[in-house]
C-alpha positions as CSV (number, residue, x, y, z in Angstrom):
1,X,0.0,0.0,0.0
2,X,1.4,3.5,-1.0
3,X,1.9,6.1,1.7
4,X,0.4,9.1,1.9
5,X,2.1,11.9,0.6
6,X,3.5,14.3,2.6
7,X,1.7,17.4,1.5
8,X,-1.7,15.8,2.3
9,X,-0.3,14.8,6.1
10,X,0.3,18.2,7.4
11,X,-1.4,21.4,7.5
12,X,0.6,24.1,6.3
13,X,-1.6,27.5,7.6
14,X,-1.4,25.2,11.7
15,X,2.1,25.6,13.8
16,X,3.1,21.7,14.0
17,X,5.7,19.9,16.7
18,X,7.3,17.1,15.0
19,X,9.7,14.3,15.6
20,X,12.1,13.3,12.9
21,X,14.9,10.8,12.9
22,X,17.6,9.4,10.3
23,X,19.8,6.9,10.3
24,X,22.4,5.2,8.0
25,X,23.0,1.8,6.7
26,X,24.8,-0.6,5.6
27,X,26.9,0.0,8.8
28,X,27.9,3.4,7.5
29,X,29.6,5.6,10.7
30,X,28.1,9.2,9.7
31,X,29.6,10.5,13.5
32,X,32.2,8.0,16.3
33,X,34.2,5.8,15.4
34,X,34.7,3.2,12.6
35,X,35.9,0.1,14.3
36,X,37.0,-0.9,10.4
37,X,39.1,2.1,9.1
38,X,39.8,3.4,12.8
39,X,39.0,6.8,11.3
40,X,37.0,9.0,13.4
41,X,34.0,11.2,12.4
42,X,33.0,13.2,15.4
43,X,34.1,16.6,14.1
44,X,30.9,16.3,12.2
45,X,28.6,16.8,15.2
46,X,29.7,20.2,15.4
47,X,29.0,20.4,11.6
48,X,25.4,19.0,11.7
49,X,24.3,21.3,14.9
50,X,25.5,24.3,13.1
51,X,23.7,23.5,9.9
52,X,20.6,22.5,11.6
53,X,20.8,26.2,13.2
54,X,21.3,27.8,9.8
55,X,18.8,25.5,8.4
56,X,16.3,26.7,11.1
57,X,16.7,30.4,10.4
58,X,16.7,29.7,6.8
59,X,13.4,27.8,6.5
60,X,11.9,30.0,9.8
61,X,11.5,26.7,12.0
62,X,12.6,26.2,15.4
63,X,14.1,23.4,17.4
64,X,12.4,22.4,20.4
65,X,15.4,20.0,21.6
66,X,17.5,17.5,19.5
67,X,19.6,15.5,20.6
68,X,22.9,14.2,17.9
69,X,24.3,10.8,18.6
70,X,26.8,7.9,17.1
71,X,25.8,4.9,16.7
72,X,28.5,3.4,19.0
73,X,27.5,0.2,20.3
């Protein structure tokens, strides 16, 4: 069954709260530490906080609270 598309779910003249998530796959490190390479990928934390602030301004939303994690085990 298709989903419903977005533009149908929301109500764009009402203020809404929402909760969003992503992840990555195929054991992809986006932040920590890759136990393969060793490399480490947590100067992009600081990267994705900052963007999601410009972001914000840009699109005039507002963060509630977020929270940015690794997917350390």
């Amino acid at each position: 069954m298709a989903r419903i598309p977005r533009k149908l779910l929301f109500d764009t003249t009402e203020v809404g709260v929402y909760h969003c998530i992503n992840r990555c796959v195929r054991r992809a490190r986006l932040m920590g530490d890759d136990p393969y390479t060793g490399q480490s990928y947590d100067h992009r934390k600081d990267w994705l906080v900052g963007r999601m602030e410009e972001l914000a301004g840009i699109m005039a939303s507002e963060f509630l609270g977020f929270s940015v994690m690794d997917n350390r085990g």
